[in-house]
N, C-alpha and C positions, 0 to 999 in steps of 0.2 A: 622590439622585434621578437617575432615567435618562434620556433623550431618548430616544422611539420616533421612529421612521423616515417614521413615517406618524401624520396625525391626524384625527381623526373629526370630520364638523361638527358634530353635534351630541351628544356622549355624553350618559346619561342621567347625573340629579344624583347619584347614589349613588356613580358611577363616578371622580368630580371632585371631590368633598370629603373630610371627615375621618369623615361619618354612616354610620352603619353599612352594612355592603354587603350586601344581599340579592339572590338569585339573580333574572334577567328573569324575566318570565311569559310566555306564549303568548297571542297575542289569544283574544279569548273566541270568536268564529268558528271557529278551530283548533281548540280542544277540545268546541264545543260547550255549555256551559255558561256561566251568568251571572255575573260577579262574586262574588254571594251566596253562590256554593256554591263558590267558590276555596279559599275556607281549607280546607273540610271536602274538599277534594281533595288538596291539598298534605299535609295529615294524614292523608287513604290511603296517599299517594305514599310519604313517609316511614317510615309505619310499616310497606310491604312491605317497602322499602328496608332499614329497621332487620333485621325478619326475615331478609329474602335475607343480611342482612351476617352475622348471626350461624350461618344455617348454614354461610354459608361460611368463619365463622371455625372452625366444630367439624370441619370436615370437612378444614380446614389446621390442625391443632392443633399438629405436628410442624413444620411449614414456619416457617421464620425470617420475623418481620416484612415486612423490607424485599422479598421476593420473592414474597410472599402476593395472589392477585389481587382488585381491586376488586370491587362487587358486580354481576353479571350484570344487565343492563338489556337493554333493546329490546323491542317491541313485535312488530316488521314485521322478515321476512326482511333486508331491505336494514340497518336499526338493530340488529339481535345479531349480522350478521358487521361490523358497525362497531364494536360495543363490544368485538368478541373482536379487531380489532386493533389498537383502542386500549388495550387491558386488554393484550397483548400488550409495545406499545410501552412504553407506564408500568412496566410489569416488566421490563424489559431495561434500562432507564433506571436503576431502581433497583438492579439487582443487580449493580452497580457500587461501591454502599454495602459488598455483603456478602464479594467476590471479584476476586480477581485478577484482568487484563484474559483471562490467557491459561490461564485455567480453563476445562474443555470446561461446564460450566455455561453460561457466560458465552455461547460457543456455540451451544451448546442453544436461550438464551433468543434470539440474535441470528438461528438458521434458521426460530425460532417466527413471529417479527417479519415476517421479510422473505415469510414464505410466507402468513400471515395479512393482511396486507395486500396483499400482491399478487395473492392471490381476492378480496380486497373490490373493489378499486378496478376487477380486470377484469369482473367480477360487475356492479356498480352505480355503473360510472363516478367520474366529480369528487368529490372526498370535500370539503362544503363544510360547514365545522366551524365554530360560531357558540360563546365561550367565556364562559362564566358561571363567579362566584366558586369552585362546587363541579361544574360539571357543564358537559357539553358537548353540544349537538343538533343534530341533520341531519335540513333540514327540518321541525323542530318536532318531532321527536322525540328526547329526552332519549336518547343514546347512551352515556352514560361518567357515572359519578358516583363522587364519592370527599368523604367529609366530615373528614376527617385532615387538618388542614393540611401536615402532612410528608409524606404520602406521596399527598397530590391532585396531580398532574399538571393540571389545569384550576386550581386556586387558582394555581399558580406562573405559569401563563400569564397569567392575569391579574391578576393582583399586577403583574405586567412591564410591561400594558400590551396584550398582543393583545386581541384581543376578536374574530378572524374565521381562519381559515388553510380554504387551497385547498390540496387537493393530486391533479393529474392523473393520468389514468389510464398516461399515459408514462411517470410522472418513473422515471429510472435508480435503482437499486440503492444507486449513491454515493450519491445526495443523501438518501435516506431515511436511511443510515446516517451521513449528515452533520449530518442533523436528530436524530437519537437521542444521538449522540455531543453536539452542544449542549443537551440537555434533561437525559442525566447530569451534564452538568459543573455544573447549576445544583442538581442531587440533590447530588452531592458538593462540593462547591466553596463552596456560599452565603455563609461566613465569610470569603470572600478576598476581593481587590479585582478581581475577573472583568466584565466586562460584565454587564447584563443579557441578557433571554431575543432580546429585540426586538434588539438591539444587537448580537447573537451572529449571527440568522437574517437579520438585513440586508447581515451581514458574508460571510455564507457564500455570495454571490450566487445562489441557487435559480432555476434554469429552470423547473420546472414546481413547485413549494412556493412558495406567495402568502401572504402577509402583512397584515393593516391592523390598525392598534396606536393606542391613544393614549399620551397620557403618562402616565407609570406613577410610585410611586416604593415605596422600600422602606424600612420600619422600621429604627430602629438594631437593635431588640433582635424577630427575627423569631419568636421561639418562648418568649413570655413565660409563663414557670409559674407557678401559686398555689402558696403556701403548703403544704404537707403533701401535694401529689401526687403525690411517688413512694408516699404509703402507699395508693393509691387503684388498685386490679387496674386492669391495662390494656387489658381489652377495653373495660371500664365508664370507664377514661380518655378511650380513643379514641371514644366516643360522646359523652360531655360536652363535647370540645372541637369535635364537629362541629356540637353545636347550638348552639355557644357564638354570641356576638356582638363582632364586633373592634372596638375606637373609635382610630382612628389620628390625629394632630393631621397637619394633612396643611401642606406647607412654605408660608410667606408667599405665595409668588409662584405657586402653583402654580392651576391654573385650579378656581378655586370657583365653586360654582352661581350664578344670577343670583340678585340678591335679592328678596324677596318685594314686589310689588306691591300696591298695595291696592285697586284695580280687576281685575275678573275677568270674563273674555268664556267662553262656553262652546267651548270646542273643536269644529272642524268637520272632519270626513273628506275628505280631499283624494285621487283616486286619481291616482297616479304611472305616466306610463309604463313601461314596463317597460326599455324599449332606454334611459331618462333614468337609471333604478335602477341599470343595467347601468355608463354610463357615470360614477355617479357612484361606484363601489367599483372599477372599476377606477382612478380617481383616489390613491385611497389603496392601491394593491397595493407594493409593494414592489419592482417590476422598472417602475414608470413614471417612478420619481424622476429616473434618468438620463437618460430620454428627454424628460421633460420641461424638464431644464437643458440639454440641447443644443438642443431648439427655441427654447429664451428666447435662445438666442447667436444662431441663426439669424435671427428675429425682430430683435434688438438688431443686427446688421449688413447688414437689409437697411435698419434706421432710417437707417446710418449714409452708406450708398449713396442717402439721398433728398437730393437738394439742397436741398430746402426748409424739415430738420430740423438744428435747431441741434447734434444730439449728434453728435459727432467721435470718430473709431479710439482715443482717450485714454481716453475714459470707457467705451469697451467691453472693453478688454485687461484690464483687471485683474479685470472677470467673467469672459472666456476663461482665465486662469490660475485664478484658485477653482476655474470648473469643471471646467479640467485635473486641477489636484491634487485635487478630492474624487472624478475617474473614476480616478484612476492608483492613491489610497488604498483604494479600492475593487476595483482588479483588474477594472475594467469594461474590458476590450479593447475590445469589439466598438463599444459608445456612446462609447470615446475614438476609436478608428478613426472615426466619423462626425464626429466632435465636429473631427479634422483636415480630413475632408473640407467639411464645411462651410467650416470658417476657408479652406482652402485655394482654395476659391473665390473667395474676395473678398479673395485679394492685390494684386488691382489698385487697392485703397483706399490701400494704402503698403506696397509691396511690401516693402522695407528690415526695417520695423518689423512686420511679419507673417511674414515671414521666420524673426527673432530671437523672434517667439511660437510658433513651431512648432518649432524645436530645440529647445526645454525639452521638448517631446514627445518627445524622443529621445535626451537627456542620458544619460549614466551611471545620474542616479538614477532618472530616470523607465524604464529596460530595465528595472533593477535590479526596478522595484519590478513589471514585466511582467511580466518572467521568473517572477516568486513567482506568481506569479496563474495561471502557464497549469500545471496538473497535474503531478506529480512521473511518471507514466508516459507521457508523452507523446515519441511516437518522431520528429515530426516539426513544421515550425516553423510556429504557425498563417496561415492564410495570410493573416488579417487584420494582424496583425502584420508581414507585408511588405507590405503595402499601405498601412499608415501609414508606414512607413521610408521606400518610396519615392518617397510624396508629400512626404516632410519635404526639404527641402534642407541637409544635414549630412554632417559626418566620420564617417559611422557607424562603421570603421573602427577610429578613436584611440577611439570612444567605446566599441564592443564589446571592445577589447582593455583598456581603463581597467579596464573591468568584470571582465575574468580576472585583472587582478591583485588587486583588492578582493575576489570572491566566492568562499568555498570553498565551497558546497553543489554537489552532483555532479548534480541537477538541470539548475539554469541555466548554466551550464559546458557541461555536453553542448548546449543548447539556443545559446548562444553561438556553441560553434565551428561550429555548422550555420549559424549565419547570417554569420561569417567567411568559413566556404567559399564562401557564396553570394553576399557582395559581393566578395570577394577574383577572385570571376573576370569584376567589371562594372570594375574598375579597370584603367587603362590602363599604369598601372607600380605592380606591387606592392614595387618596391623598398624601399619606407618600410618596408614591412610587415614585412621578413626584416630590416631596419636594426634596429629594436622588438625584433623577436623574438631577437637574438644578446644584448641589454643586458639580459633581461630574466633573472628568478628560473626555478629548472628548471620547476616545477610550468605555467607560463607557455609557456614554451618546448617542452614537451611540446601542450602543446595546440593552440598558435597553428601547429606541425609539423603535426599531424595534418589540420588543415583545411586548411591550404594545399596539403597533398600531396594532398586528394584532387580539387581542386580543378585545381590547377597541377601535377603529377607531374612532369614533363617541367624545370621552373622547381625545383623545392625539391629534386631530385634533388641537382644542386651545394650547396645549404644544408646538406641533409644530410652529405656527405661531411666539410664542413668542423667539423659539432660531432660528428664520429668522438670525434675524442678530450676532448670534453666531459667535466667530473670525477661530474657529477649521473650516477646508476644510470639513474632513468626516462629522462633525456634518450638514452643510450647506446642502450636498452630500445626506443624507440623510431626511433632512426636504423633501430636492425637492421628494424623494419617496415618502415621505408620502402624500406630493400634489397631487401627483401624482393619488394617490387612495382614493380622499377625495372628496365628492358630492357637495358641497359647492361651485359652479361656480367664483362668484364672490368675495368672500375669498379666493379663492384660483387665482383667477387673480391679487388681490392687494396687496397680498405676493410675488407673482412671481415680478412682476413689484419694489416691494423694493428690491427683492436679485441681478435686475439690476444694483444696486448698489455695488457688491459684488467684494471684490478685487480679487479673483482668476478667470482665463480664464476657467475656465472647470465648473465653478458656471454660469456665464452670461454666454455658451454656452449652456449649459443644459436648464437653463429658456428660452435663444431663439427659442430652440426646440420643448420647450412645449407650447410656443405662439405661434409656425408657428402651432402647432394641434386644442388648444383650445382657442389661443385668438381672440379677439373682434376687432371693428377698435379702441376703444380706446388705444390699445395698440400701436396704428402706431405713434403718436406724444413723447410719453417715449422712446421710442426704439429709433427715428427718435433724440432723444435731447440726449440721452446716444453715440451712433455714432460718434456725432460732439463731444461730452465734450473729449471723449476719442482718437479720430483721431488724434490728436495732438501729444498724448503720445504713439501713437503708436495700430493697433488693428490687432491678427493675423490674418493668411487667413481661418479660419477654424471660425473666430467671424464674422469677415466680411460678410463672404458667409451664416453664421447663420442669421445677421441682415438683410439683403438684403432679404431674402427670407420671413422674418417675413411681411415687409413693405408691400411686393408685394402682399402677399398674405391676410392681416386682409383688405387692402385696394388698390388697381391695381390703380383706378382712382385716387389717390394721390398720390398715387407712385412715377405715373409715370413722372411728371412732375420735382418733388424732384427729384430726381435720376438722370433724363437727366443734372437736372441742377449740381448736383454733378461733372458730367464728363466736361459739357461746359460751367462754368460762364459764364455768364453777365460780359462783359468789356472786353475789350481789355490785360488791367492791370492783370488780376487775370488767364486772358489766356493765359498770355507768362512767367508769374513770377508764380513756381511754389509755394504755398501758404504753410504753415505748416498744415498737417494733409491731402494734399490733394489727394498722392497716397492711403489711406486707404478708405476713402471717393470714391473714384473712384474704388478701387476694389470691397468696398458695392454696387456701383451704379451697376457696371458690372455683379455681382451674382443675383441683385433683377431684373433687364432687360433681364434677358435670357429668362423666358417666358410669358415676356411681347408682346403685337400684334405691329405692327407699322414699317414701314420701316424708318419711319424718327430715330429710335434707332438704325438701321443697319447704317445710314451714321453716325452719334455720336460715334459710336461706332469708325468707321473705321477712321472716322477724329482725334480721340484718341492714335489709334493705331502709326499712322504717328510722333505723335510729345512726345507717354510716354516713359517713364523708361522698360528696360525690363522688369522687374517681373511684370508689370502691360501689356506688351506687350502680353503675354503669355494669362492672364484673355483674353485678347480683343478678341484671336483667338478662345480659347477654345469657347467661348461664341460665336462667330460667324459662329463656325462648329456647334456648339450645336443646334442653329437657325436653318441651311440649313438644318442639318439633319433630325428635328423635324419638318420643315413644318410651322417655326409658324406666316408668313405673306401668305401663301397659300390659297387663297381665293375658 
């Protein structure tokens, strides 16, 4: 059995017990007719219904079950583009059952969806869907019917427990497709231990998609078969089991009808205001729950600020924490951001102890559980969320950095280091901060870098210098960024020139990079001594071609003589005995010569080519097309 979110004052008795469930009726005013002639209506109804089903079963004869659509209903303009996107939706729900997420089918049914509804709702406004065991209507008009208990979208809603859903003519794209994505999970999933439907849509917070539910619950055994029914055709099955009658023993405790009296008063017509009607369903919506527990704390603390009421700040805290942790478990930002503002009011009840109730609003676990709530695309920090941080009195600090070493999702992480950067420069000595960050794991230390630098540049400049030689790749990875944005010319060339030291290939490629843009000629002799030490052990083509172009270019006129003589020793001996290290050396000569001037490089070169290894044969051509093509002995 489920717990809805919301509950009805007075459901009817069908809805509440184990007796059979028959679908509401329309007052006899709506339709015009007496009692009398109800049966022999509902008996029209159905038997168009039965017809419409079966020609659209002959007309889907080919189409797979699970993606076959309900039978065409509505009356009025406004109830057939309702049914066509509810019939829309139910089908895209389903075809989940038959297909992969990332089949263009799936596709198909999910542009049908979004386009189909969003002419309705611009067309004819609020879509306010009143939910019966087989069918759904708007405005007293029957919109959706499906008698299949497997494949009714309205039974599964209310089986849950809805009995009403809003849906505005605003609501975004996501939450439609938030809503469809929970109504398949109940198509495919029924067998596991998933929430309900109620339990799913109270979870999903919906801005403009309303809710009022009662308590619902669900059979052990949801789709009980007779005896010999697979031998029973399945058009002629799905019709039997729509007119069938369910008898469910419904749990002990669960709300049964009143009992029969033995005095009977005749019922009297009462009319309701309307703005009374209004305010009694928004009661039951599913977006007042929150705002309703933060007024009961409002309310409960301003009892406690009466001198004349015996209740004390003791007996309120432990409702301000429930209804912390049921806004924080819910991802309610905005009603927890109130729910601080409130309490933060009335610190001056005991400040101490109101204090220590409002950092649990800002702990580890409670970011933790923020940060999940606020969108995986979201490029910036809500601003509500700094508005409760800075009413809180806390380390936010230790507590956002707690948080980087516990959280690996790359969501709350990036959302993290945005709000690092952003108290990191209210702090008057971030010293703690770089203390933390040199102890900590590289993953950590990459991050808590990043924000600080953008923050403090000027301050993490020196931090960086000193994890130059850090062993972690990303942490190296990103010192180089922060070189990268750091004014300091000459500090920042005698770091680079130490990470040429660096055991990884994508370390000494990256500093090559930045010496072919910003370095000096003093950089041509380091480079020029790192080449040889490493030629030996091997240097790829992508380092090669990095170092080569450093040389040429912090200094051409010494280059260029190094280089040639890379490719043609001196000696006889070191020209015919290929030397250790000396194809690598010869492909840096080759990448630093290519737009160097001189013809006497073109015969080096071609003289090269005659007596190297292929992979270095390949360099010699590339380079020699490179040449003709660029013109660069062209006088």
């Amino acid at each position: 059995m489920s717990e809805a979110s919301d509950t009805e004052t007075n459901p009817p008795d069908s809805e509440k017990s184990g007796a059979p469930v028959e679908p509401e009726t329309v007052p006899d005013e709506a339709v015009g007719v007496d009692l009398e002639g109800e049966s022999g209506l509902e008996a029209d109804v159905d038997g168009d219904l039965d017809e419409e089903s079966k020609d659209a079963e002959d007309g889907q004869e080919d189409v797979p079950e699970e993606i076959r659509y309900e039978a065409a209903v509505g009356a009025s303009t406004e109830g057939i583009a309702t049914n066509n996107a509810l019939r829309a939706l139910s089908r895209a729900a389903r075809s989940f059952l038959l297909y992969e997420p990332r089949n263009q089918a799936i596709r198909n049914f999910l542009a049908e969806y979004r386009e189909s509804m969003s002419a309705t709702l611009a067309a004819h406004g609020p879509m306010e869907l009143n939910i019966r065991p087989f069918e759904m209507t708007r405005a007293g008009e029957i919109v959706y019917v499906e008698r299949d208990r497997e494949r009714s979208l309205a039974f599964r809603l209310f089986r849950d427990g809805v009995r009403r859903i809003n849906i505005q003519p605003d609501v975004a794209w996501e939450e439609l497709l938030r809503l469809l994505e929970i109504l398949s999970i109940r198509y495919t999933g029924i067998r596991q231990s998933e929430d309900d439907i109620v339990t799913l849509l109270w979870k999903a917070g919906f801005k403009h998609i309303g809710i009022a539910a009662v308590e619902g619950f669900v059979p052990e055994e949801e789709h009980p078969e007779t005896v010999g029914s697979e031998l029973i055709p399945a058009s002629k099955r799905r019709r039997k089991r729509s007119k069938s009658v369910v008898n469910i023993e419904a749990p002990v405790d669960f709300d049964t009808p009143l009992p029969v009296f033995e005095g009977t008063k005749t019922p009297e017509w009462v009319e309701v205001p309307a703005e009374r009607l209004q305010a009694i369903v928004s009661e039951v919506s599913s977006h007042h729950l929150p705002v309703t527990a933060v007024n009961l704390v409002r309310r409960l603390l301003m009892v406690v600020a009466d001198l004349t009421d015996p209740t004390s700040i003791d007996d309120v805290l432990p409702i301000i924490g429930e209804v912390r942790d049921f806004l924080l478990s819910e991802g309610q930002l905005e009603h927890l951001t109130e729910l601080v503002r409130v309490v933060e009011a009335c610190r001056s009840l005991d400040e101490e102890r109101i204090d220590a109730e409002l950092s649990r609003c800002s702990d580890t676990r409670a970011l933790r559980r923020i940060l999940k709530s606020v969108g995986k695309a979201s490029e910036t920090v809500p601003p509500e969320l700094l508005e409760l941080l800075q009413m809180i009195p806390s380390d936010h600090l230790n507590h956002l950095m707690d948080l980087l070493v516990e959280e690996r999702a790359s969501a709350p992480r990036r959302l993290t280091r945005m709000l690092i950067e952003h108290f990191v420069r209210e702090t008057w000595d971030p010293s703690s901060v770089f203390e933390r960050m040199h102890r900590e794991e590289s993953g950590v230390v990459v991050d808590i870098l990043r924000a600080t630098s953008r923050a403090l540049p000027d301050r993490v400049f020196g931090e960086a210098v000193m994890l130059a030689e850090h062993k972690a790749l990303d942490v190296q990875m990103e010192v180089l960024w922060v070189m990268g944005r750091a004014d300091d010319e000459k500090m920042v060339e005698s770091t680079l020139l130490q990470m040429l030291g660096s055991e990884y290939t994508e370390v000494r490629v990256r500093v090559l990079d930045f010496l072919t843009d910003f370095g000096t000629q003093q950089v041509f002799g380091p480079v020029q001594d790192m080449v040889k030490s490493r030629a030996i052990r091997g240097l790829s083509d992508r380092e090669s071609q990095a170092a080569g172009t450093v040389m040429a270019t912090v200094d051409p006129e010494k280059a260029k003589p190094v280089l040639m003589e890379w490719i043609r020793p001196p000696g006889m001996f070191k020209r015919w005995v290929e030397m250790p290290g000396a194809r690598s050396l010869q492909r840096t000569a080759l990448y630093g010569l290519s737009d160097l001037p001189g013809k006497e490089i073109d015969k080096v070169i071609r003289w090269l080519s005659e007596r190297c290894a292929e992979d270095v044969y390949k360099v010699c051509m590339r380079t020699l097309v490179h040449r003709r093509k660029v013109g660069i002995n062209n006088e």
